[in-house]
C-alpha positions in Angstrom: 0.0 0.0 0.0 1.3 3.4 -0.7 1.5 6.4 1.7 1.1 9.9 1.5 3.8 11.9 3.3 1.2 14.2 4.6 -0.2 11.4 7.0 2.5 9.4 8.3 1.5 5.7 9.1 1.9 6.3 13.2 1.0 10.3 12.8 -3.0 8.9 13.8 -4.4 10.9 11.1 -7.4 9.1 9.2 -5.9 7.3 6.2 -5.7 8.9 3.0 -7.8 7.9 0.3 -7.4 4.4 -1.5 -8.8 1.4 -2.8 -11.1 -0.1 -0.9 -9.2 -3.5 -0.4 -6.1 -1.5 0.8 -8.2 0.5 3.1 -9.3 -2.7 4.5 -6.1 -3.5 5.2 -4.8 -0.8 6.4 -3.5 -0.6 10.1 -5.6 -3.4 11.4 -6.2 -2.1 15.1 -6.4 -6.0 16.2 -2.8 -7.0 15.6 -0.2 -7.7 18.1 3.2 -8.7 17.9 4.3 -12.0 18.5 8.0 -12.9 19.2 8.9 -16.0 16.7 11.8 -18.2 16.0 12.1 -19.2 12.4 12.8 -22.5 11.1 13.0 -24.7 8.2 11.1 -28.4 9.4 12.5 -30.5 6.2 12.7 -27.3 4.2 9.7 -26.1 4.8 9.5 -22.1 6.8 7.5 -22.9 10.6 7.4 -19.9 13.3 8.4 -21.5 16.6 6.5 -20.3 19.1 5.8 -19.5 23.2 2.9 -18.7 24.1 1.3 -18.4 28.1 -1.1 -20.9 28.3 -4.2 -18.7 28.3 -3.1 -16.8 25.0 -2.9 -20.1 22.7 -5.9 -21.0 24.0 -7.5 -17.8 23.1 -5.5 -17.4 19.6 -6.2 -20.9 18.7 -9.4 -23.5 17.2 -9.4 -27.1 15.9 -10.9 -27.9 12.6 -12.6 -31.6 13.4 -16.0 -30.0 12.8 -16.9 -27.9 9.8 -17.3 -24.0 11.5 -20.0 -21.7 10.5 -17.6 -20.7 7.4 -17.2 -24.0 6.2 -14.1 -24.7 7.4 -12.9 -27.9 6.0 -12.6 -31.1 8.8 -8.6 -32.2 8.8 -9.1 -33.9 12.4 -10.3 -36.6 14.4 -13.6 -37.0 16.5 -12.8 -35.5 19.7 -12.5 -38.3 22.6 -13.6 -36.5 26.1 -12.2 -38.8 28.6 -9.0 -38.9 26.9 -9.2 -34.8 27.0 -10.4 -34.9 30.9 -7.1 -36.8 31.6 -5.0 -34.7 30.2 -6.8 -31.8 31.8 -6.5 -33.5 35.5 -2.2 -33.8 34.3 -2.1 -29.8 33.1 -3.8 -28.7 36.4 -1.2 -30.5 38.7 1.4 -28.7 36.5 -0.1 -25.2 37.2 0.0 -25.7 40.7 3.1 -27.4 40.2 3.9 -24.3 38.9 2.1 -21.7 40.9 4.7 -23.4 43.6 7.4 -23.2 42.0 6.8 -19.5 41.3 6.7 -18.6 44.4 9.8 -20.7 45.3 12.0 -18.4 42.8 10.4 -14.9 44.1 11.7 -16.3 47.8 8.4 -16.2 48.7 6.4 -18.6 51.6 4.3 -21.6 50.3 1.4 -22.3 52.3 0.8 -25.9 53.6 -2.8 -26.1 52.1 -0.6 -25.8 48.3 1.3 -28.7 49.1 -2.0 -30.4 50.2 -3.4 -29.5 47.2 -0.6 -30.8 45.2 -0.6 -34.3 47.2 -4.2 -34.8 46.8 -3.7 -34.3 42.5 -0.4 -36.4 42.6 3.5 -35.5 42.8 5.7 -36.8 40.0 9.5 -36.6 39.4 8.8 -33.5 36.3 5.7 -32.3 34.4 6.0 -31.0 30.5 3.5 -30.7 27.9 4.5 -31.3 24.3 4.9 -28.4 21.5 1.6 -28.2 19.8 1.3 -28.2 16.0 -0.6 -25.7 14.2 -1.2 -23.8 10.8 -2.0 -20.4 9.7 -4.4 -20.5 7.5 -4.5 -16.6 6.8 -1.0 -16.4 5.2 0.0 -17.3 2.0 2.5 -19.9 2.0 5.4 -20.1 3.7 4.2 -16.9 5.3 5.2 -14.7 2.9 2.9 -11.9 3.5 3.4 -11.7 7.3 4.7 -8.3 8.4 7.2 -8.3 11.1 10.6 -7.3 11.8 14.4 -8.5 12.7 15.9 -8.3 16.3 18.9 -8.0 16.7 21.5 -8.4 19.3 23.6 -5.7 20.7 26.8 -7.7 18.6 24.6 -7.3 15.3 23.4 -11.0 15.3 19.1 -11.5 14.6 17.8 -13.1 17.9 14.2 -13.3 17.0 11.7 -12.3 14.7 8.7 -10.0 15.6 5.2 -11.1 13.4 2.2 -9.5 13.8 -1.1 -11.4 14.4 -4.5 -10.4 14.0 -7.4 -11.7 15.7 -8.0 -13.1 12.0 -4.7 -14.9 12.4 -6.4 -18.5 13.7 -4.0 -21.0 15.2 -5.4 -24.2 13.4 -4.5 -27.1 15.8 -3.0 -29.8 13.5 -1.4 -32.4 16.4 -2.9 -31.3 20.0 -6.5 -30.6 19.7 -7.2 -33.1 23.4 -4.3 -30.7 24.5 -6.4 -27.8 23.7 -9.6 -28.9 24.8 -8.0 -30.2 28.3 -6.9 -26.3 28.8 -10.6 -25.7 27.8 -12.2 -27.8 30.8 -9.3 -26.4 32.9 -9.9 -22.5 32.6 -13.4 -24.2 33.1 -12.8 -25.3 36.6 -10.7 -22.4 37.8 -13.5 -20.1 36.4 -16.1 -21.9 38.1 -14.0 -22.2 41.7 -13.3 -18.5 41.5 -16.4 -17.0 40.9 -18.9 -19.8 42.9 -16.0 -20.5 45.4 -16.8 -23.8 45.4 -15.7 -27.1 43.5 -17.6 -28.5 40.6 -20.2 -31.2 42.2 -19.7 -33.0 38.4 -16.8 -34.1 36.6 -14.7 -32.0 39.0 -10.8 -32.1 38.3 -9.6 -32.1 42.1 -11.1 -35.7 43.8 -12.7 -34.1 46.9 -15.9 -35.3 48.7 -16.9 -32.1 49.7 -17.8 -29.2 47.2 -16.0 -26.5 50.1 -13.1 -24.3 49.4 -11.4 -22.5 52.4 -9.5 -19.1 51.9 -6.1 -20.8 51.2 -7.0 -22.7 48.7 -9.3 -20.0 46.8 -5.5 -18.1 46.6 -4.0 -21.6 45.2 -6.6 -21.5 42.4 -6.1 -17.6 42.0 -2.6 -17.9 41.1 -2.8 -20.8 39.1 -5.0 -18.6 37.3 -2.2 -16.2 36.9 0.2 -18.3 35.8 -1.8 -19.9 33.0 -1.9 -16.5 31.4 1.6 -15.7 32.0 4.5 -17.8 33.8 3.4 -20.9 31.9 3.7 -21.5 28.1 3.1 -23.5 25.5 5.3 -24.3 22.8 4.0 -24.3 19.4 5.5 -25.1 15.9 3.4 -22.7 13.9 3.2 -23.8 9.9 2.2 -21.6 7.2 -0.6 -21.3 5.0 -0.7 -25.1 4.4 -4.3 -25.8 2.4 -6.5 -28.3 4.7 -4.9 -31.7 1.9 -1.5 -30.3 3.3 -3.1 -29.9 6.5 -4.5 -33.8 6.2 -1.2 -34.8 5.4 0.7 -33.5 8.6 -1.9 -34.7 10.9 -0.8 -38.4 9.1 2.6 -38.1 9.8 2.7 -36.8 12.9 0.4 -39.6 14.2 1.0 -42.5 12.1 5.0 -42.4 11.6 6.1 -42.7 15.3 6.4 -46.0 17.1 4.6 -46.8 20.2 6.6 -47.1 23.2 6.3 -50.7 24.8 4.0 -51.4 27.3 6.3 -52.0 29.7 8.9 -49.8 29.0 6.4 -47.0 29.7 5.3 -48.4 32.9 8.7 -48.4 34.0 9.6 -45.0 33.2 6.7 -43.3 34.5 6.5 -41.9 38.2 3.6 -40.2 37.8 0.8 -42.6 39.0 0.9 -43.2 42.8 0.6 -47.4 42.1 3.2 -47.4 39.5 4.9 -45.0 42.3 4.3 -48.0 44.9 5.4 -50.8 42.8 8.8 -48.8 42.2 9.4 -47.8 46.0 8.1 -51.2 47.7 7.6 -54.1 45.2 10.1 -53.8 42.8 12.1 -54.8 46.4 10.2 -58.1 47.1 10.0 -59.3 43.6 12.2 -59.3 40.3 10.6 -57.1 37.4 11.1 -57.9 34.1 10.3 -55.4 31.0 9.3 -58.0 28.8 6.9 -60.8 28.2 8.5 -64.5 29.0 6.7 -66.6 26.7 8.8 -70.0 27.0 8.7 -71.1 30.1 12.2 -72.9 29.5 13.5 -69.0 29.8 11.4 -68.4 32.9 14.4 -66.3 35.3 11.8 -66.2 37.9 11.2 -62.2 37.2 7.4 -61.0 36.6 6.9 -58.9 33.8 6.1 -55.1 34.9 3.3 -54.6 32.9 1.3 -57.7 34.2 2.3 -56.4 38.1 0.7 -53.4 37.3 -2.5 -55.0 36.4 -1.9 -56.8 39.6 -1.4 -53.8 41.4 -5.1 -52.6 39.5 -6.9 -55.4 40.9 -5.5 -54.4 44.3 -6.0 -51.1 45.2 -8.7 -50.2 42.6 -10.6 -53.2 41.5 -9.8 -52.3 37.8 -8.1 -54.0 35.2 -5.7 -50.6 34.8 -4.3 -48.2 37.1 -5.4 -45.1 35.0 -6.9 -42.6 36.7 -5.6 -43.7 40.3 -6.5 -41.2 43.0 -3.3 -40.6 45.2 -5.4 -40.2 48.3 -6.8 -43.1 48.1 -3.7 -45.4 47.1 -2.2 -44.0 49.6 -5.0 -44.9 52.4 -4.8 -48.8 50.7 -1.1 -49.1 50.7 -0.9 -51.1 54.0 -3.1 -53.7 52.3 -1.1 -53.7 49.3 2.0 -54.2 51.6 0.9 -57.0 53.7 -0.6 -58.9 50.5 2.2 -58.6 48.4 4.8 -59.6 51.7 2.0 -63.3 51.7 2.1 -63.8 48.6 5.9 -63.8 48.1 6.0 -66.5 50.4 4.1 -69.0 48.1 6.5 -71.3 47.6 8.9 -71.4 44.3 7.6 -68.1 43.0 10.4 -65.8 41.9 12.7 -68.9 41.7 13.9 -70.0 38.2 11.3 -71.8 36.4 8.8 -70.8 38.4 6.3 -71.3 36.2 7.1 -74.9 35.7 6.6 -75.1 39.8 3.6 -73.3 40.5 0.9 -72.0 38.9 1.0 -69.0 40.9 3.9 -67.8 39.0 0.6 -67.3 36.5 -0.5 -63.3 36.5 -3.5 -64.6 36.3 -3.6 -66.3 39.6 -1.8 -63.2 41.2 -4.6 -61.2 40.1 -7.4 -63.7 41.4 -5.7 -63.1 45.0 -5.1 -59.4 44.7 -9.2 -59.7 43.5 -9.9 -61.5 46.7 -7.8 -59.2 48.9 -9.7 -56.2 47.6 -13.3 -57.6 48.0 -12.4 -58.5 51.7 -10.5 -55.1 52.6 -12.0 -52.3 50.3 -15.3 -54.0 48.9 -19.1 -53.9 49.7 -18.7 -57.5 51.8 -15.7 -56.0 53.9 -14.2 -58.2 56.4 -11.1 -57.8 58.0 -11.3 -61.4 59.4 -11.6 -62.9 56.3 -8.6 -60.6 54.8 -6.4 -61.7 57.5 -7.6 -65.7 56.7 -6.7 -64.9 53.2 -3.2 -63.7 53.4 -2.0 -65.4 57.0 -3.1 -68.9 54.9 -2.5 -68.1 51.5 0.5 -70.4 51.2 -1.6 -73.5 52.5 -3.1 -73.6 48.8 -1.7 -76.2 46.8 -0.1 -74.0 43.8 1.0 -77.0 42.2 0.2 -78.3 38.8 -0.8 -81.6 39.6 -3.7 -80.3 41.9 -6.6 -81.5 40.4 -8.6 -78.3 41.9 -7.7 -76.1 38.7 -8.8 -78.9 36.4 -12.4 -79.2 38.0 -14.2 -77.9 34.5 -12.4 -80.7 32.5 -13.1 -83.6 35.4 -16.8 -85.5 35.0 -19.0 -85.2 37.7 -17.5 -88.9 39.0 -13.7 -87.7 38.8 -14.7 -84.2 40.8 -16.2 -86.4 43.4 -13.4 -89.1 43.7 -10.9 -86.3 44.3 -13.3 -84.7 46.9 -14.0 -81.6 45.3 -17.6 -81.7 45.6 -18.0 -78.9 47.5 -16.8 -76.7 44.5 -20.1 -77.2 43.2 -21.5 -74.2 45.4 -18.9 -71.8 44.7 -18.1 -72.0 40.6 -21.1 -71.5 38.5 -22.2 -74.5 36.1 -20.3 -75.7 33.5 -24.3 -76.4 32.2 -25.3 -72.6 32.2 -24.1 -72.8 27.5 -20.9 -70.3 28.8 -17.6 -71.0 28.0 -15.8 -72.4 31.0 -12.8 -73.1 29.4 -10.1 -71.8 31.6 -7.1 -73.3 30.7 -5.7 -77.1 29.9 -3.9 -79.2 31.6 -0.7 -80.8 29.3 2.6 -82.4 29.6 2.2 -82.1 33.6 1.5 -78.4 33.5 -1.7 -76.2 34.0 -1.5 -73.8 31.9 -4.5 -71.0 32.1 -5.9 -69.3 29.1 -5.4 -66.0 27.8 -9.3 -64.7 28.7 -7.6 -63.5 32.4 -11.2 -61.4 32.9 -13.0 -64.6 32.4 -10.6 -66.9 34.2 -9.4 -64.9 37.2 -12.8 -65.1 39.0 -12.7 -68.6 38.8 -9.9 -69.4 40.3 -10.9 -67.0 43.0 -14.0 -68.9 43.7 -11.6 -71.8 44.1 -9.3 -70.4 46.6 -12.4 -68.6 48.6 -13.1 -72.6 48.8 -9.7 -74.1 49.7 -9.5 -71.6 52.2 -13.1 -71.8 53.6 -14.4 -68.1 53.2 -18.0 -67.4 51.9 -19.0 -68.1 48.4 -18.4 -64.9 45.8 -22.5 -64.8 45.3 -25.7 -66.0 46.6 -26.3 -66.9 43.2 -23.5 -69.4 42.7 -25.2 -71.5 45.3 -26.5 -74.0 43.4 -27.7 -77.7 44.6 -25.4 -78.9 46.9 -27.1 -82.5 46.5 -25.0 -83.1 43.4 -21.9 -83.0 45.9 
């Protein structure tokens, strides 16, 4: 656009007369300059970027719905729960960060924080990946962005500065459950500082009462604060990439990586208060392996981490996963998880070499039926600390070995069951008559070896330790005829 010397671009006279696209254009009041690193991702020009938390949000959208302009769909259906997790993980890192904040300004921190932080759940470092986006606005490679070089005091450029409109729409490419879990975050904190009160629905701090005392209203005040300017997000910006171009970098960046092992990521996360415990206090009574031991030949007596984990699940939380695991809570179940795991490392052979070809509790499957037992008598609706304590001060009088005919009783006839006296089995497994498959495992070449159905098998067994050991039946409906004892 030209100018006319008698108005000055900053002089705030009106602008001259022009063409009506330049006047448009001209000075648009909206714009504000954004500090930018340039770089060149496989040739192509990106703006690197860091942004407080609150701004990205703000300057940003995600394009998996057509908008009221049409704008083209270049993501995936939104999935909530995965975007409620990663809320829950972004708040403990503001108030990580509110903490630390106040750390480096020398000042205080009250208790009630580090209450606060406890109750969401400590880990060893909390980071958020750099976000992908694209500006749409530009023409390629950003070639009609105005900004300006900064330069060092030496003469070197520094930075860039660009100026952004509130046209200029970050289009999430990779990150869009990052986005939305700042959404249900700003959410909360809007919602606890202006009712004063927690969220009685899908709250993100696990507390049984919706009250907030004055402490904690200033916790949630400055993480507040520090979402909109001590923490940032870091954002590899592209430019002007057409939605097909748009498509195509969404591809990439989720479908050329490879998954990180099961295990391996169990093993390097601290950031879940079981996979916490199993570090600090199992990982001393038992040998952990990272992989999968499929021939028994090779069994070194280690359990594999990933299937103590879903040990651990069946433990403290009744689940088949530890996601999600409220620290509070772990932490009020960990003398349980203690004692149970202290009985069970008795049963004899396991965590010997070829432990599998000794016992059958060197099985994860069996380990979870007793950790299932274990939390049904400390932590379930039929509590009984009397039949806890007859569960793990006995739980080495089973007969782990393979030759019991006890874990063969759905293969046996009705004869066979009642010449090995396991009659009595009858009213605690349900029928093998019901049409459901009761096929939980085989016995061959000396060994039982249970099947790979562990949700359909692990009750089972249960029901056949709850027997051994003489504690109730699982269900009044499993008591069926006795008279066919």
């Amino acid at each position: 656009m030209t100018t006319d010397p008698m108005y000055p671009p900053n002089s705030g006279m009106p602008a001259p007369m022009g063409p009506l696209d330049e006047l448009l254009d001209f000075g648009d009041q909206s714009s504000v300059p954004v500090k930018v690193f340039v770089g060149h991702n496989l040739g192509a020009r990106t703006f690197l970027i860091c942004l407080p938390m609150h701004d990205f949000y703000r300057m940003s959208d995600v394009a998996n719905e057509a908008g009221e302009h049409g704008e083209p769909v270049t993501q995936r259906k939104l999935d909530p729960a995965h975007a409620q997790k990663l809320a829950a993980y972004m708040l403990r890192g503001l108030v990580a960060a509110a903490i630390n904040r106040r750390e480096m300004q020398k000042k205080p921190v009250p208790q009630s924080f580090v209450l606060v932080q406890d109750q969401l759940g400590k880990q060893p470092y909390l980071s958020m990946q750099p976000i992908v986006a694209n500006l749409r606005s530009c023409k390629p490679l950003g070639a009609n962005i105005p900004g300006e070089r900064l330069m060092t005091p030496s003469g070197e450029t520094a930075s860039f500065r660009v100026m952004l409109s509130q046209r200029d729409v970050l289009w999430v490419v990779d990150g869009q459950h990052r986005r939305k879990g700042m959404d249900l975050v700003f959410e909360f904190l809007d919602h606890v500082r202006h009712n004063q009160r927690y969220p009685k629905r899908n709250s993100l701090m696990p507390r049984e009462s919706d009250a907030i005392d004055f402490s904690e209203m200033q916790l949630w005040n400055e993480c507040y604060d520090v979402a909109r300017s001590f923490c940032t997000v870091a954002v590899e910006l592209h430019l002007g990439l057409d939605y097909s171009q748009e498509r195509q970098l969404f591809h990439d960046l989720n479908n050329l990586g490879k998954k990180v092992e099961r295990s391996l990521a169990l093993v390097f996360d601290s950031s879940n208060p079981v996979n916490t415990f199993i570090k600090d206090e199992v990982q001393a009574l038992v040998r952990l392996s990272e992989h999968d031991i499929k021939n028994w030949a090779d069994d070194d007596g280690s359990l594999p981490y990933k299937d103590v984990v879903a040990i651990n699940a069946h433990l403290f939380l009744n689940k088949s996963n530890i996601a999600g695991a409220p620290p509070l809570l772990v932490e009020a179940r960990k003398e349980v998880a203690r004692r149970w795991w202290e009985a069970v490392v008795a049963i004899p052979h396991l965590g010997e070499p070829l432990a599998k070809h000794k016992t059958v509790a060197a099985q994860p499957v069996v380990l979870k039926a007793i950790a299932k037992l274990a939390f049904d008598f400390a932590f379930g609706r039929r509590q009984s600390d009397e039949h806890l304590n007859l569960l793990l001060d006995n739980i080495t009088d089973v007969d782990f070995s393979h030759d019991d005919p006890m874990w063969r009783f759905y293969e046996l006839s009705d004869q066979a069951r009642t010449n090995y006296g396991l009659g009595g089995l009858y009213t605690y497994l349900p029928s093998d008559e019901d049409g459901k498959n009761r096929d939980i495992g085989s016995f061959q070449g000396g060994f039982m070896r249970f099947g790979a159905k562990h949700n359909d098998i692990y009750p089972l067994i249960g029901d056949m330790i709850r027997w051994k050991l003489g504690l109730p039946s699982r269900s009044p409906f499993m008591m069926m005829s006795s008279q066919r004892a």
